[in-house]
N, C-alpha and C positions, 0 to 999 in steps of 0.2 A: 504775259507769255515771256519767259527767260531769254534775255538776251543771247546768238551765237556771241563767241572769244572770237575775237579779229574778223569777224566777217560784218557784213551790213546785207539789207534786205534783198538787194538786187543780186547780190553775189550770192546767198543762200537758196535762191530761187534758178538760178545758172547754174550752180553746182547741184541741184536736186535733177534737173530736169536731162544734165549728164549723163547722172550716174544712173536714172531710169531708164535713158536709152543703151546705156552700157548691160542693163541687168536682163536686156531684152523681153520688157514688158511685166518681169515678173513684179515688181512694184512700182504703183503711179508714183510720177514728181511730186504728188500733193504728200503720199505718204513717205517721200522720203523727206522733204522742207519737214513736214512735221517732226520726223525722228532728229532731225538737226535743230530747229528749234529745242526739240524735250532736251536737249545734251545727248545724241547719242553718241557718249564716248565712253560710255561705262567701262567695257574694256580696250582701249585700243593700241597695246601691245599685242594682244593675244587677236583682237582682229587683223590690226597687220602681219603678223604673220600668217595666218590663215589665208589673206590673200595674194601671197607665193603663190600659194596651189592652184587659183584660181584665172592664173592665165592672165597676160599682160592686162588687155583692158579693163578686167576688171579691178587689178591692180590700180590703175593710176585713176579708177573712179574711186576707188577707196581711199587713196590720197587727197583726191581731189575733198572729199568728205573729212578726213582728219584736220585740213588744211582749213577748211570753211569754220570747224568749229575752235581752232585756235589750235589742235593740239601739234606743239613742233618737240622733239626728242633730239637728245642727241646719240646714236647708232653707230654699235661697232658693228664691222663688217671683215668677216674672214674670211679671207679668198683662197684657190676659185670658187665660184660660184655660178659657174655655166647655165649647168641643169635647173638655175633656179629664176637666169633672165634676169639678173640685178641691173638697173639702170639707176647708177646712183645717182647722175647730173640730175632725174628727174626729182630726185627726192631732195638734192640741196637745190635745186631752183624753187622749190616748196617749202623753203627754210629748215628742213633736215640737215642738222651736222653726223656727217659720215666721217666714223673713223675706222684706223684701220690698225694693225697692232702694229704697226712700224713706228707709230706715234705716241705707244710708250704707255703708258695705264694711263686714266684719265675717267671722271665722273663722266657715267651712261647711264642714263636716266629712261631708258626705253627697252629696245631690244637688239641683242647680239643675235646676229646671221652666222651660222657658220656650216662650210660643207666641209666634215672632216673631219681630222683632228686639229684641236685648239691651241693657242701659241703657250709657249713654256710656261710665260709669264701669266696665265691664266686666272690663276689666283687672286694679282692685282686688279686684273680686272673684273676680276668677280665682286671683290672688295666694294667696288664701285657701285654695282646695282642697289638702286632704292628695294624695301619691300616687295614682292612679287615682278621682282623685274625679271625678262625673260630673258630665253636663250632657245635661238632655235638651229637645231643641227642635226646631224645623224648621229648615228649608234657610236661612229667612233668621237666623237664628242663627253659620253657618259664618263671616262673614268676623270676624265680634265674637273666635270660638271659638279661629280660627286664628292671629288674631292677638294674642292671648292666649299663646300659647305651647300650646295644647291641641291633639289628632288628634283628623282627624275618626274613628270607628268606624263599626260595621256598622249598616247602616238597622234600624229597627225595625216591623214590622207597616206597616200601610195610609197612607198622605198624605205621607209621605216624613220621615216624625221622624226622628231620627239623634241616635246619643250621640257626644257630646265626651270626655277623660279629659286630665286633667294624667298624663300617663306617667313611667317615669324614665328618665332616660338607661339604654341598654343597650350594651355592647361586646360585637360577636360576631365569634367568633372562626371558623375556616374552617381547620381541617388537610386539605392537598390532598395528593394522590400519584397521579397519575396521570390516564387515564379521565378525558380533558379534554373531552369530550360533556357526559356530568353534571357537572363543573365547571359551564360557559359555562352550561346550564340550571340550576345551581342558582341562581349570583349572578344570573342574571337575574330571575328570580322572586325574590329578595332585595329587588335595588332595585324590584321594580314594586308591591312590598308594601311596603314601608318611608318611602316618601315624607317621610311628616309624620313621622316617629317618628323623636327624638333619637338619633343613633347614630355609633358608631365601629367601623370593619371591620380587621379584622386577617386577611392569607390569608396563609396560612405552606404554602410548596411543601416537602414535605419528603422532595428530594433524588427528584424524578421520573427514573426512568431514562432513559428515551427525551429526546433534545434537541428534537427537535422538539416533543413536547409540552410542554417544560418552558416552550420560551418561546415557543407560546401560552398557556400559563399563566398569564408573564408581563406577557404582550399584556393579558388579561382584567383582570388585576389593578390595573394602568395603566389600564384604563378607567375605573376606579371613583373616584369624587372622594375626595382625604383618606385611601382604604385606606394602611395600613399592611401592606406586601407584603416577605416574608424567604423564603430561596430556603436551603435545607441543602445542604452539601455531601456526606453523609453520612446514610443515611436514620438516625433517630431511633426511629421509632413515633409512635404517637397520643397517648398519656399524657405525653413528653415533649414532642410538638408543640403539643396544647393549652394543656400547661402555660405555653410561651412565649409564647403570644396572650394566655393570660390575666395574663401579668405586663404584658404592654403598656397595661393594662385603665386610661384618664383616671380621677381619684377620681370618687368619687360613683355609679357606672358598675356596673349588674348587669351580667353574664355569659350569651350563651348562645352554648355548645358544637352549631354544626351542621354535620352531615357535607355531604362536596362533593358527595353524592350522595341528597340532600336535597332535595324541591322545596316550601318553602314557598306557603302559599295565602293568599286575602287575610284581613287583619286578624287572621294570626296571631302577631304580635306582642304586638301590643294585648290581646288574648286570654289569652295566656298569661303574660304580666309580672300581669294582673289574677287570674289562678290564683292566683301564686307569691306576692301580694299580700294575697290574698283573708283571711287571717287572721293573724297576731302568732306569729313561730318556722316561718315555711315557708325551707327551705332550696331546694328544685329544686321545678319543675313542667314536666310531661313531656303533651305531646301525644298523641292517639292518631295509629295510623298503620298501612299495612299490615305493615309489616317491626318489628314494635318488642316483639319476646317477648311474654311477657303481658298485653301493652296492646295488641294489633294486632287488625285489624278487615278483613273483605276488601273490598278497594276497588282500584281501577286506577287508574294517573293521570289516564288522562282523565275520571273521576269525581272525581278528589280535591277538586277546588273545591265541588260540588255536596252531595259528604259532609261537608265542612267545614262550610255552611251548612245542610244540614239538622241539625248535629248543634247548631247555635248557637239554630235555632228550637224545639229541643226544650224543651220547658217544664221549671221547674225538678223539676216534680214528680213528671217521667218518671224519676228518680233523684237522688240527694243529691250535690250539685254540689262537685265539690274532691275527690274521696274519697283519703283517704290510699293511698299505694303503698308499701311496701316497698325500693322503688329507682326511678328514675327510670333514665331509656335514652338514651344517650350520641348517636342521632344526632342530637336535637334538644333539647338540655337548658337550661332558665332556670335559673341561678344568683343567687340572691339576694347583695349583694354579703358582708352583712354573715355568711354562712354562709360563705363564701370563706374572709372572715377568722378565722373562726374555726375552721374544720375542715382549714384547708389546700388547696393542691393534690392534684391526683390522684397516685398511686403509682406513678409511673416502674416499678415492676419489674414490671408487667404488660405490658410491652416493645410488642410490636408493636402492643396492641391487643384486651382484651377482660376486661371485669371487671372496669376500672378505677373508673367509672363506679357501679358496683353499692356497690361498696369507700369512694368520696366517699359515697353516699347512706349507707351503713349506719354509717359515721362519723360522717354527720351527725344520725344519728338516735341513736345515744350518747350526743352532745351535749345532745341535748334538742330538735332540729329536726325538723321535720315534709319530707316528700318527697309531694307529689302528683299528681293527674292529672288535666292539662286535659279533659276531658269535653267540653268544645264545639267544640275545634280538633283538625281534620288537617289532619296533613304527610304527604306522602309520601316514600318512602324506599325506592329502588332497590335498597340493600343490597349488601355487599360490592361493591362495580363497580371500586373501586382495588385491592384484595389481587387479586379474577380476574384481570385486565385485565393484570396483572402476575406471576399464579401463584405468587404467595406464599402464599394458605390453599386449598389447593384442597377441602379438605373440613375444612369449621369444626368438625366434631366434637373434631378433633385439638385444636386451641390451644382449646376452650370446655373440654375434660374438664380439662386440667390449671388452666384457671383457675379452672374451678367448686371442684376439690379447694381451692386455695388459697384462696378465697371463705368456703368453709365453716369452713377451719381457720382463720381470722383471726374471721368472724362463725356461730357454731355456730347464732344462733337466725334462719339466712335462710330455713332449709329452710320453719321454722314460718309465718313473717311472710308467704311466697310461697301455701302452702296456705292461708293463713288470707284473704289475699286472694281467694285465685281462688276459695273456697268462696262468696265475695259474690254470683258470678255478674253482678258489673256490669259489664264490659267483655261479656261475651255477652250481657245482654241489651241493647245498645247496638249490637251486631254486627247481633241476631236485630232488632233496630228499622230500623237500616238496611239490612238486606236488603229487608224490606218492602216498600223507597221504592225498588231497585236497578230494577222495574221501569218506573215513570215518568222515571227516567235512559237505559235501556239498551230503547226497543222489539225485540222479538222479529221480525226479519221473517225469519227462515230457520229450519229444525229447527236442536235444540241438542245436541250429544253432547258426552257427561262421558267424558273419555279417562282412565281410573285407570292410573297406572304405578305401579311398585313402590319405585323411587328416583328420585332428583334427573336429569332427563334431560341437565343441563347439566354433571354431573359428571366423561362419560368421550368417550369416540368411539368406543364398542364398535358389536355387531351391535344389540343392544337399542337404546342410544340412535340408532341411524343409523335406525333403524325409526321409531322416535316422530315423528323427524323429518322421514322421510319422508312418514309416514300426516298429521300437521299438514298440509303443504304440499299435499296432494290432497284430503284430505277438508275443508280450508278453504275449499275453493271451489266449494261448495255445502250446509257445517253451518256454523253458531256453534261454534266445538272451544273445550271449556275443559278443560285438564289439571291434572290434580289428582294427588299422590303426599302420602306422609308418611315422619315418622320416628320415632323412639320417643317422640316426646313432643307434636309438631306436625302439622296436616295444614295444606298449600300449594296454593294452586291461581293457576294461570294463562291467560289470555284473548288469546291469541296471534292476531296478525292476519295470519300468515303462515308464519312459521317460528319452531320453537325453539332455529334458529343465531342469530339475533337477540337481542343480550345485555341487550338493555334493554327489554323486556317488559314489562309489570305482571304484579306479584307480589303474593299477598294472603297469609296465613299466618294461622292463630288456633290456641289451644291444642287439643288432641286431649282428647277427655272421656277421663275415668277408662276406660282398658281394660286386660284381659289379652292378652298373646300370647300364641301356640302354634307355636314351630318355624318365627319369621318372618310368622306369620300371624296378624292380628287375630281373634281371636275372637266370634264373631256372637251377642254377649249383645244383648238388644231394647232396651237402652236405647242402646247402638249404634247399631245399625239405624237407629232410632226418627231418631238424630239428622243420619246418612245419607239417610236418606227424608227428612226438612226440606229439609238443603243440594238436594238433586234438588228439589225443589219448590220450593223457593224461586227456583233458578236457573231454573226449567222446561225442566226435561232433557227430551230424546224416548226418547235412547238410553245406552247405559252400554257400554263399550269397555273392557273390562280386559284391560291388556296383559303381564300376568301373572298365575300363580293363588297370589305371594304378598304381603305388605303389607297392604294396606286392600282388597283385590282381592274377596273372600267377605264383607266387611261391605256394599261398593257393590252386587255385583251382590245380596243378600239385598233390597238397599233396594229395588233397582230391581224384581225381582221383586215385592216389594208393591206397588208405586207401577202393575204392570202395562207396565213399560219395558221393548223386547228389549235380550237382552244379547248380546254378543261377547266370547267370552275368547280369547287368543292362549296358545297352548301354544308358548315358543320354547324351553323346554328342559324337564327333568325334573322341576321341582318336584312337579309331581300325581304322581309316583311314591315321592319320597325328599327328607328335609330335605335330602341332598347331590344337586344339582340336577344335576352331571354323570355320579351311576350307575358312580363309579369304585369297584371293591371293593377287601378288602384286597391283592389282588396289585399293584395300581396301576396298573387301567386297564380298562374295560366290563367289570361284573358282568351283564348280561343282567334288572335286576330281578327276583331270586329270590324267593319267597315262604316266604323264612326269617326268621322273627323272632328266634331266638337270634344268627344269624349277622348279622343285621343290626343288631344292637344292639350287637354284637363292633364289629362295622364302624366305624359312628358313632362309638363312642364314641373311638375311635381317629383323631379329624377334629376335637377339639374346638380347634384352630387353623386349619382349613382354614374351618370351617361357624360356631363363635362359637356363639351363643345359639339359632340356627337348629336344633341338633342337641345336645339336652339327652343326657345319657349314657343314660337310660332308654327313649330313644323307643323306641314299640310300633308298628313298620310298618303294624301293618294298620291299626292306629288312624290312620295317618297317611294312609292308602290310600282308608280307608271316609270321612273327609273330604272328602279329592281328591275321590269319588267324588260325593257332595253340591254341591261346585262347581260340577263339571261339570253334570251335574243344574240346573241356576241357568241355563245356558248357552242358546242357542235356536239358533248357532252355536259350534265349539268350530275355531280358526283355527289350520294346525299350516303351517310351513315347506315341508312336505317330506313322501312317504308314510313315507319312512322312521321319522320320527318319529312320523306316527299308527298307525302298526303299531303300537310302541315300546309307544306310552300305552294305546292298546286292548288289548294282547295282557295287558295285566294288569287295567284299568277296566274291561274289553268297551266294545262299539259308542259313540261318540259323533256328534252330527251335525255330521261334519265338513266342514269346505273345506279345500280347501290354496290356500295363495297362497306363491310361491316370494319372497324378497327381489329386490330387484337390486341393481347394480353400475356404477357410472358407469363408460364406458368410456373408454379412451386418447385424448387430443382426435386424436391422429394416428397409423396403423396404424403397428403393427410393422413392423419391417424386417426383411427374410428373408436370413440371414446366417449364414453356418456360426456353432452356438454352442460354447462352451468345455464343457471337462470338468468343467463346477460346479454343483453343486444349489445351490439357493436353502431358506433354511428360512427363511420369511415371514412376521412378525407375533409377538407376542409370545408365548414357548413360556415358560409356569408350569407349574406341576406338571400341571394335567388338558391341557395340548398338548402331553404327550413329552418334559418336559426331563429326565428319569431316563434315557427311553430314547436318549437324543440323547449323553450323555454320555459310553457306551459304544460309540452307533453310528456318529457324528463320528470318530472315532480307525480303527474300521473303514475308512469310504468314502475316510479319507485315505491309510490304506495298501493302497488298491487303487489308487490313484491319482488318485481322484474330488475335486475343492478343495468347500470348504462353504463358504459365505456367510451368515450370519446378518442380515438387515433387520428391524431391530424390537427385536432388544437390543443391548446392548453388551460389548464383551468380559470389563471386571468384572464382570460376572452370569454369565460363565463361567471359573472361574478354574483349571479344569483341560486346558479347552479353548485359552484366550487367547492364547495363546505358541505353540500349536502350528504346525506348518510345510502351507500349503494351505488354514487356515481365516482366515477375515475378517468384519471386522463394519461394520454400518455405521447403526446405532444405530435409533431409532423414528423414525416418518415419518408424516406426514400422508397419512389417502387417496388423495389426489389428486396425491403425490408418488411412490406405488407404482409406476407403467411407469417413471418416469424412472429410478428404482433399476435394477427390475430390465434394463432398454436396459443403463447403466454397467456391467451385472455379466456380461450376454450368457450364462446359464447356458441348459444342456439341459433343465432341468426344477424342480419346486416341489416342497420338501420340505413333508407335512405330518402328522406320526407323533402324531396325536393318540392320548390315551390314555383318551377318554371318544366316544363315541358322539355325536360330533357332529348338531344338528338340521338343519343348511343346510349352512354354511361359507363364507363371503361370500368369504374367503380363496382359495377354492379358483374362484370365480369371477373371481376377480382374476388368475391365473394363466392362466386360460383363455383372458380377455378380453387377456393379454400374449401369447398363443399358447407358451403351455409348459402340457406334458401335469403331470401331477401323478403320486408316490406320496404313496399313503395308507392307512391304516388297515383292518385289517378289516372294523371295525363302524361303524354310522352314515350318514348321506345321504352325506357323500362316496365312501362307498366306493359304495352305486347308484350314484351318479350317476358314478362314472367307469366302471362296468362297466358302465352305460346307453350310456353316447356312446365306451365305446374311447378317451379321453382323457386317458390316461395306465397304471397300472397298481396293484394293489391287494396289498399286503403278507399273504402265505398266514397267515400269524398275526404276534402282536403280540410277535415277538423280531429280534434284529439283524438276522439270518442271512437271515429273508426278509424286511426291510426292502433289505439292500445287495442281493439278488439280484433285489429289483423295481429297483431305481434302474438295476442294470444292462441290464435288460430295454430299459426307458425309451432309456437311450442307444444299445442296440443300433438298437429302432424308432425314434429320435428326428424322421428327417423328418417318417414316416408320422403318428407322433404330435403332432405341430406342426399336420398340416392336421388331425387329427380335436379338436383341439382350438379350432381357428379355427372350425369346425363346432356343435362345443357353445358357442361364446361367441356366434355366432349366435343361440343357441336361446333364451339365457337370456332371462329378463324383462327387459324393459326398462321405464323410468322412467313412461313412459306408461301402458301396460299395466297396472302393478303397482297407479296409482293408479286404472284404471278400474274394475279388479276390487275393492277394498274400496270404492269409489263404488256399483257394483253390487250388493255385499252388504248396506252398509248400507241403501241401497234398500231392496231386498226385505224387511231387520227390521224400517225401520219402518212397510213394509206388515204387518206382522205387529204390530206394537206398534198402530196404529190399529184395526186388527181387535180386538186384546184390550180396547182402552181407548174405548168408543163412545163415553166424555163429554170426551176428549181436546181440548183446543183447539188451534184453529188457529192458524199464526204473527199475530202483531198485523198489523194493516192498518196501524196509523202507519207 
């Protein structure tokens, strides 16, 4: 344990036990001896002034603390200073040298007091301040302060006092690639925060594809007085792109690394250069934010100012200020210069981008440097918006797993340094403080529903995410929707004011406590729960909407059932049956949900590529079932596609209280044209193993030499490379929603192939088909197959082999008029956009008439 400067044991233990009875219980002596022990002197100009405001005793407990741990200054003092209670005998009998300006300029190495305006000679004494040495005065103080060479900082408590700081020059540097939106907001919040503060900008475009964005990029760049602007021919990455800004770096000149997709707040500058400052061997100091791994905290950008600033008026003694980190986080990094010099650049062979950053800080910490975290400042941080925006990491899992390995094998003791951290628990309780205050920022005037998904809804374009997206968009216009997902190490939540096609969102992320999985499924241990029931309270949820029953899906709705909240669970496919969520057995294609445990362990364990961790080699069905079983149970609505699928799930759970609400399908902006079609089936959207590509590879070569052509929309011909070449088939690659009629119009076929080989729950697909007026073959089992024996719109393959898939397709062309108008019939029927959204309007209704009945002490939305 780190020695105090000038005190000994008995004296650290006398001055702790003080200053706890000075604070009036709010911190035991053990924990303040301990913050004296750790050095808490991180900042202590900035604390001493702070405690002016704070009323004599707690003043001279706070001496009492600077005193214990060595720190003595020497303090100019401009009088009067009445209103402000200076005792300065107390503070030179505590080895403070007070001076005063009658004594002429002289080295201050702490902090100026002043009520007023400042002596003429100001300047000398300005001269005098080390790095971030302060000044603390009123309003008429600014113009002495400013022209001095000092920034003004953030006000302080009541009459408008404000601190000054000699700062240091800073060079920041700006790697852009793209997702020129968050550019143009980030540099602007740049200069609207930087004013007074020394600086040099460097924006390095590196190698935007798009021309039109490059040069608005350009444009931005040129606006900016003095930036130093470089344009790549050739994209580089981030670890080479930073590197170059920071060679451009004037001497004298900290560093800080901030992403384009970054939106600085005020006086976070000043803040964090006073971080990286705060003590002798800091290398980087790292902001909190919502996007920044283990330091992130949930907050939206339109909070972000507001979190900033309550996080700056938190007292020092709501936690130990500076707290060492393990690594600092690359979208918004202070570089000290003289750590530059000595640890190097970052390592280029982290190429595009991730864990370079981790790599600088852990090197610098070999060296002997410290890496910290500003605790009083947020940035926000959009996250990925250049890699999206341009589909280069579509799922960060990929490029973090291979950097994490290389992370480890260069530094073996990160794993420790990262547990050893988060076991502090001070980034949550800093989280768990500003939630608190999330109410005085965000009044309540509508009910609030926690929409639980199970992944990244921004990930794919599937049935799933067209769902989420769609349910946002209707149920926001009448709840507060906050959607929340996780992943194996994180939970995410987002506060969507409309849609989640919308890429620039607020996005909040904090670490996931300690839990186990089960087969995809978080595990409902109470200390889970426990911390589930928080976030819903905190947020004050009404309702809980899980949009699958696996992920975080049986921890929220547990919570919610304590808290007394209805729930909604969405069954869109087979999870509540089988860790394999499409029920394909080992023949390769609808097993019926058997209540065989040997045979299903056979199964599984025969998938451990298909299913990953989801389907460990032992699972025990029923164990898996009598689960399911307890979910549903949690449920007060249990929400399925389709009867089909609620048969599915009952015929093994028994009865649940179900609804069905059908999807829908955005229709062709312009009708079909009625036109003899060609001899070609259409096989629509992408066919992986559970849609029939086994059986498509045998049954393609059939329908060709009957003389039937196939068309594949949605893959492309190397994804079939026994097919490719063949004479009568064609491809025409994957396609956007909303590009589907125009495809299939180009292709003019009689009908939609869809030879799924699991028991589909809807088929959005098969409504798209419809809505194009082409009948459908399809599968024996599953909602498509009712629904096209419901509406005669198309025809359904007698079993799942070739023979009666080509003899339904021929069926189809034989009826094909017939089956064109019973198809225009059924696309009639379907759900429509409106409809879809009035009926979960309706349901949720109805819960939380049900959730006010369970919960009589329930409050009402705020009045504000």
């Amino acid at each position: 344990m780190p020695e105090a400067r000038g005190a000994d044991s008995a004296q650290i233990r006398g001055v702790a036990r003080r200053v706890a009875a000075h604070l009036g219980g709010r911190e035991t002596a053990e924990t303040v001896q301990q913050q004296l022990l750790d050095g808490h002197d991180a900042a202590p100009p900035l604390a001493a002034a702070r405690a002016f405001l704070d009323g004599g005793s707690e003043r001279r407990a706070l001496l009492d603390l600077l005193t214990a741990v060595g720190w003595r200054r020497r303090l100019l003092v401009c009088e009067p200073l009445p209103d402000l209670g200076l005792e300065a005998h107390y503070w030179e009998a505590h080895g403070f040298s007070v001076l005063r300006p009658d004594q002429g300029p002289t080295a201050v190495d702490g902090i100026v007091l002043a009520q007023g305006a400042l002596p003429a000679d100001f300047g000398a004494w300005a001269a005098c301040l080390p790095p971030l040495g302060i000044v603390f005065g009123g309003r008429d103080a600014e113009p002495a302060c400013v022209a001095a060479g000092l920034t003004p900082a953030e006000p302080l408590g009541e009459g408008g006092r404000l601190l000054y700081r000699r700062l240091r020059p800073v060079h920041v540097v700006v790697p852009v690639y793209g997702a020129v939106a968050y550019v143009e907001q980030s540099l602007a919040a740049l200069a609207a925060t930087t004013a007074h503060h020394p600086l040099s900008v460097a924006i390095i475009d590196d190698a935007t594809p798009d021309a039109a964005a490059a040069a608005r990029i350009a444009a931005v760049a040129a606006a900016w007085p003095g930036a130093h602007f470089v344009r790549h021919e050739e994209n580089r990455g981030f670890p080479a792109t930073a590197n170059e800004g920071m060679a451009l770096r004037p001497p004298g000149h900290d560093v800080v690394l901030l992403n384009s997709d970054a939106v600085v707040t005020p006086h976070w500058l000043g803040k964090l250069a006073e971080a990286a400052w705060s003590r002798p061997g800091v290398a980087t100091a790292t902001p909190l934010s919502n996007w920044a791994a283990d330091l992130s905290i949930p907050c939206s950008l339109r909070l972000a100012d507001a979190c900033s600033a309550f996080l700056q008026s938190r007292s020092p003694r709501a936690g130990r200020l500076y707290p060492e980190v393990p690594s600092g986080v690359g979208f918004c990094l202070y570089i000290r210069s003289e750590a530059l010099d000595a640890v190097g650049p970052l390592d280029e062979a982290f190429g595009l981008g991730y864990g370079e950053e981790v790599d600088f800080c852990r090197r610098a910490h070999a060296e002997g440097f410290l890496n910290v975290l500003d605790d009083r400042t947020f940035v926000y941080h959009h996250g990925h918006r250049s890699m999206d925006e341009h589909g280069v990491v579509r799922d960060t899992t990929v490029g973090s797993q291979a950097a994490d390995e290389e992370l480890l094998r260069r530094h073996p003791d990160l794993r420790a340094a990262v547990a050893s951290f988060l076991a502090t628990g001070h980034v949550r309780q800093i989280a768990d403080a500003w939630a608190g205050q999330i109410r005085v920022y965000r009044p309540k005037r509508r009910p609030r529903l926690w929409l639980q998904l199970w992944t990244d809804p921004h990930r794919g374009a599937g049935g799933v995410e067209s769902v989420s997206q769609t349910l946002v968009e209707h149920l926001s216009s009448v709840y507060e929707v906050l959607v929340s997902w996780t992943d194996s190490r994180r939970v995410y939540l987002e506060e969507p004011t409309a849609s989640l096609r919308e890429r620039h969102l607020p996005q909040s992320s904090w670490p996931l406590p300690p839990a186990a999985w089960d087969g995809g499924r978080l595990v409902r241990d109470p200390e889970l729960v426990s911390a589930w029931s928080d976030m819903l309270t905190r947020y004050r949820v009404d309702a809980v909407y899980a949009l699958h029953a696996m992920g975080a899906a049986p921890v929220a709705m547990a919570a919610a059932k304590a808290l007394g909240l209805p729930v909604t669970l969405a069954a869109h496919d087979y999870a509540l049956l089988c860790p394999d969520y499409t029920l394909m057995g080992p023949r390769g294609h609808h097993c019926g949900a058997p209540d065989d445990p040997d045979g299903c362990r056979a199964c599984l364990a025969s998938k451990v590529e298909l299913v990953g961790d989801r389907a460990p080699l032992t699972r025990d069905i029923r164990r898996w079932r009598a689960a399911s079983g307890e979910i549903v149970a949690m449920a007060d609505r249990v929400e399925y596609p389709s009867r089909a699928a609620q048969h599915q799930v009952e015929s093994v759970l028994g009865p649940t209280p179900a609804v069905v609400i059908p999807p829908w399908r955005e229709p062709p902006r312009r009708a079909p044209a009625e036109r003899e079609p060609e001899r070609v089936v259409v096989v629509l959207g992408y066919q992986g193993r559970q849609k029939g590509q086994a059986l498509l590879r045998e049954l393609v070569p059939a329908l060709v030499g009957r003389g039937v052509g196939v068309h594949f929309a949605g893959t492309a011909g190397h994804q079939w490379p026994t097919l490719e070449n063949l004479a009568g088939v064609s491809f025409s690659g994957p396609y956007r929603p909303r590009d589907v009629y125009g495809r299939l119009a180009a292709v003019n076929p009689f009908a939609v192939l869809l030879p799924s080989a699991y028991a589909e729950t809807f088929s959005l697909t098969l409504s798209e088909a419809w809505l194009a007026s082409l009948p459908a073959v399809v599968s024996p089992f599953g909602a498509p197959a009712d629904r096209v024996r419901e509406t005669g719109a198309g025809a359904v393959a007698a079993s799942y082999t070739v023979a009666a898939f080509v003899e339904a397709v021929e069926a189809v062309w034989r009826d094909r008029r017939e089956l064109q108008q019973r198809a225009r019939r059924a696309a009639a029927a379907l759900n429509s956009h409106t409809a879809y959204g009035a009926q979960h309007l309706h349901l949720q209704g109805q819960l939380l008439a049900i959730g006010d009945g369970r919960r009589p002490e329930a409050s009402a939305p705020d009045s504000a």
